[in-house]
Structure formats: C-alpha cells, structure tokens
C-alpha positions in Angstrom: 112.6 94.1 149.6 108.9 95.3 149.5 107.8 96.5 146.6 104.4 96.7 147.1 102.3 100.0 147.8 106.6 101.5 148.5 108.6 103.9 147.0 110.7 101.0 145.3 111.0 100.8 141.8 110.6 98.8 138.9 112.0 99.7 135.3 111.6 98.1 132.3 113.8 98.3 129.1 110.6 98.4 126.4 107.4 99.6 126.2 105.9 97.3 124.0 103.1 95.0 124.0 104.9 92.7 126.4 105.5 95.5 128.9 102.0 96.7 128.6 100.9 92.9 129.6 104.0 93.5 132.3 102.1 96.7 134.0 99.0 95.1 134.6 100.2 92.5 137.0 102.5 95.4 138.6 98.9 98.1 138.4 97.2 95.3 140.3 99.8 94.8 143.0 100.4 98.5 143.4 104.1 98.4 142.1 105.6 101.6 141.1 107.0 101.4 137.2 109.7 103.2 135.3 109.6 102.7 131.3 112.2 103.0 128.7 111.3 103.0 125.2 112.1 105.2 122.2 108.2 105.8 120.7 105.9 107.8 122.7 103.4 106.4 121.9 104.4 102.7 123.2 102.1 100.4 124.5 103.0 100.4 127.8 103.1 104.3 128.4 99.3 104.3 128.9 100.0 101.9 132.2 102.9 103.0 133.8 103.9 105.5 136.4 106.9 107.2 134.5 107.7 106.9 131.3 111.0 107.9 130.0 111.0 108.1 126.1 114.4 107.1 125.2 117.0 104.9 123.4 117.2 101.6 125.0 120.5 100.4 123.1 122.3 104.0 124.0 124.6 103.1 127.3 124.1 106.6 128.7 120.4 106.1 127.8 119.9 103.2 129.6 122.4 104.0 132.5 120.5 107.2 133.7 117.4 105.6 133.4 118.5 103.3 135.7 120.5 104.3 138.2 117.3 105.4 140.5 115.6 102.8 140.2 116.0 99.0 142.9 115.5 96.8 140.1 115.0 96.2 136.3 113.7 94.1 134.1 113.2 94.0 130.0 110.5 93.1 127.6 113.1 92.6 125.0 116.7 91.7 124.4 118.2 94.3 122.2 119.1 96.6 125.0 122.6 97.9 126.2 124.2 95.4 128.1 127.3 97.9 128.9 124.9 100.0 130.7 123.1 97.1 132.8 126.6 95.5 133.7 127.7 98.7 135.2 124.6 99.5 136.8 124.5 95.7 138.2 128.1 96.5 139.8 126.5 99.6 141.7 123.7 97.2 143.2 121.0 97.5 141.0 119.2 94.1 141.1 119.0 93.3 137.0 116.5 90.2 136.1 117.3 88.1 134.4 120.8 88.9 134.4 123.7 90.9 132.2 125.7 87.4 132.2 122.4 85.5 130.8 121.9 88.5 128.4 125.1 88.8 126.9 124.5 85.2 125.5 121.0 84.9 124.5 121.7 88.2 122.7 123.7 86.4 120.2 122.6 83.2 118.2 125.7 82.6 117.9 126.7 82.3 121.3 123.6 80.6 122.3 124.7 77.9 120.1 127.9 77.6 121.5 126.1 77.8 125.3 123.9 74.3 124.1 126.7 72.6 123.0 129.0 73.2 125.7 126.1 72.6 128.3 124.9 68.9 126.2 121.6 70.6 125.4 120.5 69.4 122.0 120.0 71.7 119.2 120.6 71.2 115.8 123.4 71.7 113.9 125.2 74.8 112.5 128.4 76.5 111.2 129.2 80.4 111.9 129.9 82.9 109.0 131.0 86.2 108.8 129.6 87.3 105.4 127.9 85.8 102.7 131.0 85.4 100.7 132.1 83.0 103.3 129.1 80.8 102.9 129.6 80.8 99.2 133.3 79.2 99.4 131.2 76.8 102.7 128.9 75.6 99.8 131.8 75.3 97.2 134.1 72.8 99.4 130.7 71.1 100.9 131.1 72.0 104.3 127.1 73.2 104.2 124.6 72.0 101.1 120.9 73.7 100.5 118.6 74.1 101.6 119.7 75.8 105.3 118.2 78.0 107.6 120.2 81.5 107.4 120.2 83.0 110.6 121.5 86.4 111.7 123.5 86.5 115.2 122.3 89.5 116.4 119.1 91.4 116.4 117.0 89.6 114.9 113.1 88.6 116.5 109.5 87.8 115.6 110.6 86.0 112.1 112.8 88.6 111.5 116.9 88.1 111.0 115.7 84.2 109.8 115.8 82.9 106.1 115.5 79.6 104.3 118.1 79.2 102.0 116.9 76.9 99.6 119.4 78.0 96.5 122.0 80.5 95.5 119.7 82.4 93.7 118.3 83.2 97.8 121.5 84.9 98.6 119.9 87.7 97.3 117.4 88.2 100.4 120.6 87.7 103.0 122.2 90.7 104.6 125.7 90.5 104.6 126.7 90.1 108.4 127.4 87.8 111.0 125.2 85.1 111.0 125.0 80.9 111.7 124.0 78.3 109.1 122.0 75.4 110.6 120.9 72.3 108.9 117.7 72.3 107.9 115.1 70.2 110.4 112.8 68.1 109.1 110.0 69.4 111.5 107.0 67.6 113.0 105.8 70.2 115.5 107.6 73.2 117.3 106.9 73.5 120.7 107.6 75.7 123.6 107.9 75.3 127.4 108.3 78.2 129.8 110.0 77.8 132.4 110.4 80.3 135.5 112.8 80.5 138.4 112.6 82.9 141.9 116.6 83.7 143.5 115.5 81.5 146.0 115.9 78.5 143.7 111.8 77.9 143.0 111.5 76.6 139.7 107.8 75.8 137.6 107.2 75.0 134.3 104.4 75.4 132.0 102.4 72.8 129.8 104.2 72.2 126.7 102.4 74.3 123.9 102.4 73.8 120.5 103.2 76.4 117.9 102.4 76.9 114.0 103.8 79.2 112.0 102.5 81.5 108.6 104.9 80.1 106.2 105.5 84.0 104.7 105.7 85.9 107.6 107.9 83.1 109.9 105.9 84.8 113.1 104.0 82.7 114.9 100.5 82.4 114.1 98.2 80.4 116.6 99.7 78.2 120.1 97.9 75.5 121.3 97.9 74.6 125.0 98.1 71.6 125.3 100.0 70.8 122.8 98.7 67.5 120.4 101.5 65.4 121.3 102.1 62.3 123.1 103.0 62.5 127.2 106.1 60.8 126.7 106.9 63.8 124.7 105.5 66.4 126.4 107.6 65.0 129.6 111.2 65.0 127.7 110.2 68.5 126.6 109.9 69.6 129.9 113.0 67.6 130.9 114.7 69.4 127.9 113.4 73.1 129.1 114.4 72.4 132.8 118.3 71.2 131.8 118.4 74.7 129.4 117.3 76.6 132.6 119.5 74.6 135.2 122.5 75.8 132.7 121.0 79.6 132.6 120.4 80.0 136.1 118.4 82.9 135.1 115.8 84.7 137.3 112.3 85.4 135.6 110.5 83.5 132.6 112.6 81.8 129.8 110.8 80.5 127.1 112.7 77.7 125.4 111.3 77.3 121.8 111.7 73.7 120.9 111.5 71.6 117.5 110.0 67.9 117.4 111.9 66.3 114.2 109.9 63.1 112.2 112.1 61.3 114.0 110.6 62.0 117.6 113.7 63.6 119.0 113.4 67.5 120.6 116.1 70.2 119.6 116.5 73.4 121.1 116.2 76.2 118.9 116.4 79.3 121.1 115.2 81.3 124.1 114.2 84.5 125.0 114.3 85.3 128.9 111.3 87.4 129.6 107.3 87.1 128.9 106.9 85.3 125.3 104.1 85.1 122.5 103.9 81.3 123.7 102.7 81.9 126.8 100.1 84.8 126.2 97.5 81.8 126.1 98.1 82.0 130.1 96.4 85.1 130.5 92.6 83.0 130.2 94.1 79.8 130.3 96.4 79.1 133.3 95.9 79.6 137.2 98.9 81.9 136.5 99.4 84.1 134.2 103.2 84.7 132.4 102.8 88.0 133.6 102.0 87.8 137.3 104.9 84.7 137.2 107.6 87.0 135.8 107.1 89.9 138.6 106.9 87.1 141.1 110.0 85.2 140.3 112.1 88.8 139.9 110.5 89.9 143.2 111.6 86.8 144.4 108.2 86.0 145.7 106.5 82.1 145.9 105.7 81.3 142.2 102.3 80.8 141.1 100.6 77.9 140.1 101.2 76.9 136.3 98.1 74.3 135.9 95.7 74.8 133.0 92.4 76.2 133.2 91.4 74.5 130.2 92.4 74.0 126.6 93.3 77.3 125.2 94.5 78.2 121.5 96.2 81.3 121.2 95.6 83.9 117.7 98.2 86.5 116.9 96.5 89.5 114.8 99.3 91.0 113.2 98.9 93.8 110.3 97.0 93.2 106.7 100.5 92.6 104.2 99.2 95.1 102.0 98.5 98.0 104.6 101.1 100.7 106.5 99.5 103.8 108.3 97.2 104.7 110.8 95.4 101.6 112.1 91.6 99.8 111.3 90.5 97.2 112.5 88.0 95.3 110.4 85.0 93.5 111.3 86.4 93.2 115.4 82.6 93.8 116.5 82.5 90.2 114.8 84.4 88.4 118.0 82.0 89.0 120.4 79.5 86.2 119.1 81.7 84.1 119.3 82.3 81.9 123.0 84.9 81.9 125.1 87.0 84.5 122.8 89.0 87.2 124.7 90.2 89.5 122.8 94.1 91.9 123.4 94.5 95.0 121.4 97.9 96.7 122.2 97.1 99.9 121.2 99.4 100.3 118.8 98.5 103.2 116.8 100.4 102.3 113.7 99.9 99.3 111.3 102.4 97.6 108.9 103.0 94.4 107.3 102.8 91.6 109.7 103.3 93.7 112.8 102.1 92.8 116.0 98.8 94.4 116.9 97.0 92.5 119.4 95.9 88.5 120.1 92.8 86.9 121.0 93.0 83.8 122.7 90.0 81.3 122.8 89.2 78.7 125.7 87.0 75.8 125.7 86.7 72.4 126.7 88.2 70.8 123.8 91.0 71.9 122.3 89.9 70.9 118.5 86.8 73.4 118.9 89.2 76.2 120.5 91.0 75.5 117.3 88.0 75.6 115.1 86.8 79.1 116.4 90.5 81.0 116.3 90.5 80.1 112.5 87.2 81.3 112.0 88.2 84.8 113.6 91.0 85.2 111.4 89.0 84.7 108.5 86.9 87.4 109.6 88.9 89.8 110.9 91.8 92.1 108.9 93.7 94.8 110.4 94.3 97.4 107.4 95.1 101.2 107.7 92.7 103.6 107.2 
C-alpha cells in the first residue's frame, strides 16, 4: 500500500508534541495526515493536512474519525479502544494494535502480561481502593514505603506515588490501582525497540534516564547510557523478549530499572514515539520518528546507530507559573555548541508541563552533560 504522494491516509489519535514530531517525518515523505485531538490549538495542527478537533476517548468520536481513513496510529494511549476494535474489524490497518492496546492501557494488566510471559518486573499486589491497602498493610501482606500506582490513565509522572507512610494516603486517589515493592534503584534505563509486519525488528542504544525527584517526569536521557556492556547487552535482550511477547507493530519503548544489585526489571512500556528516544532526532542515523512511520508502513527499518553521544533536556513549565507562555533567557542557547533546541508550540504553560526539549550532542558524553545542566540553569519557562 503506497502511501506516499497518494490519496491514502494516515490518522493519528493526538495532536500533541509527539504527533507534531510524527508529521514532520510524514511532511517530508509527502504522506497525507488526519488528526484527532480535543484542543485546537494542539501541536500538531500546525503540520497536518486535516485536523479534526475532537474527543479521542469518545467511541463515536474516534470511530468517525476513522472510518475514512487506510490506517491509524496514536501518540498516546488513553484513546477508545471500542472504537479502534470495531474499526480494525472493518479493515482499517490499526498500529500498533487494539489487542496490544487493551494491555498496555492498564498497569494492571501489563503486570499480569510480564509475569505470565517470564519478563522480569518487580513485584506488586492489585487494590481496588485505598481502604483495601489499609487492611494489606494491617495483616502485612505490603509494608512502606511502596510505589502507588494507578491502573489506568496515568502518564508523564502522573497516576505514580511513593508511599512512604500512612500519613501519604492522603495524596492517593481512591481507585484501582497496583502496589509494587519499592526498588532500590541504580539507574533507569530505556531501550526502544521497533518492529515492521514483515517481522524486521531493531533496537536502539540503551539510554539512561534521571528523574526530578518532585515532578517524577523525566528530566535529562543520556545516550549512551553510563553503564557497563554486559548491561547494556541484557537490556537489550530484556527489551527484545518484552517485544517478542507484544508482537506489536511500530516503536515500544520498554522503560527499565537497574537495581544495586545489577539485575534489570521492567517497569512499563508505551507503544508509540517516547521522551527517551527524542535524543534520536540529532543523535541517531534514524530518528524515532521516521522509524515509527516506517515500521507501520511496513517499510525496511532504518538504521538505529548513534551519531554521537547525545544527552537529552526536557523544558517543562516554571512550578510557580500557569497562563500564557514565556520563555526566559531562550536567546541564551544559541552560544552554546552543538545545542538543538524543540519548542512545541504549546501556547499554554503550567506546572511541570511539557513545553519543548533541547537535546545536546558532542563527542563526549560527560561534556554533553555538562552543557544540558548549564541550559537549565539559564533558562525558565514562566507565564507572562
């Protein structure tokens, strides 16, 4: 199926930042694009050729929008999987699929998927309300502290609490949710791996990921990450036996935890484009982006080699700041060498959000390091 300089057409569920990144492999290649997203003002409505401003969790929403269109793909999980299995039985091509959806939608279920598949992950018990993890803690089944997390709906450190005392309860929503134990963490990594429907699978270097401790978001990836071979090599192993299991079409990110202890634990996965990889853009032969519409156009994948080290800086929004957006002191990147900066073109700020990244390449992955913190010292992103 040709999609190229054709009246076929792509949709995607989202018009974020990731669909944005989406549309300018699909601009290049001359691919024509449907969007679904409930703000009008989305990223991704400046790039594509329709856009469709809509509810992308509503089943008749998301089943007009697609029933037109040869195939669809999603920038994020929370959309209505009713809709897309229905529209899969009427021969719409959906990457990756409903099947893979339906699980990875639910933490709960994707914990159940690793176990029953012998993927490593760390332990956990399921609750349905917080009462129930209060009687848990009474008869010892669980002890603090724990990692809280909700089953459904929850992203970007969002949904995810430590729960280091009763007196935390307070901060929990009272749903669903899993309990795991609480890691003791050396590193947490990532690998993406992506798959064609002819079978082609690559992988990507292993990055390494750190985290603001208030936000739980992450703040700056490394590629590649400071860890041994022999570790970077199971993690790869590890990613590929997640995606054997999935059999998904597209990218999967498999986020990863490295214990003190040297062993690697699966924490979750998301199957489209991810933060982790958005060092590719500058820093690999191929870019996430260009991979994803590959693989789901079943096209020969791309090569996933590094260009050179590459550390990766999310700007997300000042803490203290909600409204129209500013961005402080950005003039301030350009002196700085081999610093590319992303703005989304979000028009809206707000604690933490998502604005835009900047990734920095250079030769040696400490320096690349050394600038990104630099940069975040300098810049703030505040409302005016």
């Amino acid at each position: 199926m040709n999609f190229f300089s054709s009246n076929k057409k792509i949709g995607i569920l989202g018009g974020g930042q990731l669909g944005k990144m989406l549309l300018a492999s699909t601009r290049k290649w001359n691919i024509t694009t449907h969007v679904l997203d409930p703000n009008n003002n989305a990223p991704a409505n400046l790039c594509c050729n329709n856009f469709i401003c809509g509810d992308y969790k509503d089943f008749d929403t998301v089943y007009k929008f697609g029933k037109n269109l040869d195939l669809i793909t999603y920038e994020i999980e929370h959309v209505n999987l009713k809709a897309l299995i229905k529209l899969k039985e009427e021969g719409v091509k959906i990457y990756p699929s409903p099947e893979n959806l339906r699980v990875i939608q639910n933490k709960y279920l994707q914990k159940k998927f690793y176990i029953e598949n012998d993927i490593p992950t760390a332990k956990y018990l399921f609750f349905k309300s917080k009462n129930d993890i209060i009687k848990a803690i009474s008869s010892k089944k669980i002890k603090f502290p724990f990692v809280w997390k909700s089953t459904s709906m929850g992203y970007d450190g969002f949904g995810v609490k430590i729960v280091k005392n009763i007196q935390d309860f307070d901060r929990l929503n009272d749903l669903e949710c899993i309990c795991e134990d609480l890691v003791k963490l050396d590193k947490e990594l990532a690998v993406i791996v992506c798959r064609n429907p002819n079978g082609e699978i690559v992988t990507y270097p292993t990055v390494e990921m750190e985290f603001n401790n208030e936000s739980n978001q992450v703040e700056y990836v490394l590629c590649p990450a400071r860890i041994s071979n022999e570790i970077s090599q199971k993690a790869n192993q590890i990613a590929l036996s997640v995606s054997k299991s999935f059999q998904h079409i597209g990218l999967l990110a498999v986020e990863l935890f490295l214990t003190k202890n040297k062993k690697i634990l699966v924490n979750e996965v998301a199957p489209r484009p991810h933060n982790s990889g958005h060092y590719s853009i500058e820093g690999a032969k191929t870019n996430q982006f260009d991979q994803h519409i590959r693989a789901i156009l079943n096209l020969p994948l791309g090569d996933t080699s590094s260009i050179s080290p590459t550390v990766m800086l999310n700007l997300v929004g000042d803490k203290n700041h909600n409204g129209i957006v500013q961005y402080k002191n950005i003039n301030e990147l350009f002196k700085f060498p081999g610093v590319n900066p992303h703005i989304y073109g979000k028009k809206q700020t707000r604690p933490f959000r998502k604005m835009g990244h900047i990734t920095i390449t250079n030769t040696s992955i400490v320096k690349a390091k050394d600038i990104a913190k630099k940069i975040k010292k300098i810049i703030s992103i505040i409302s005016k």
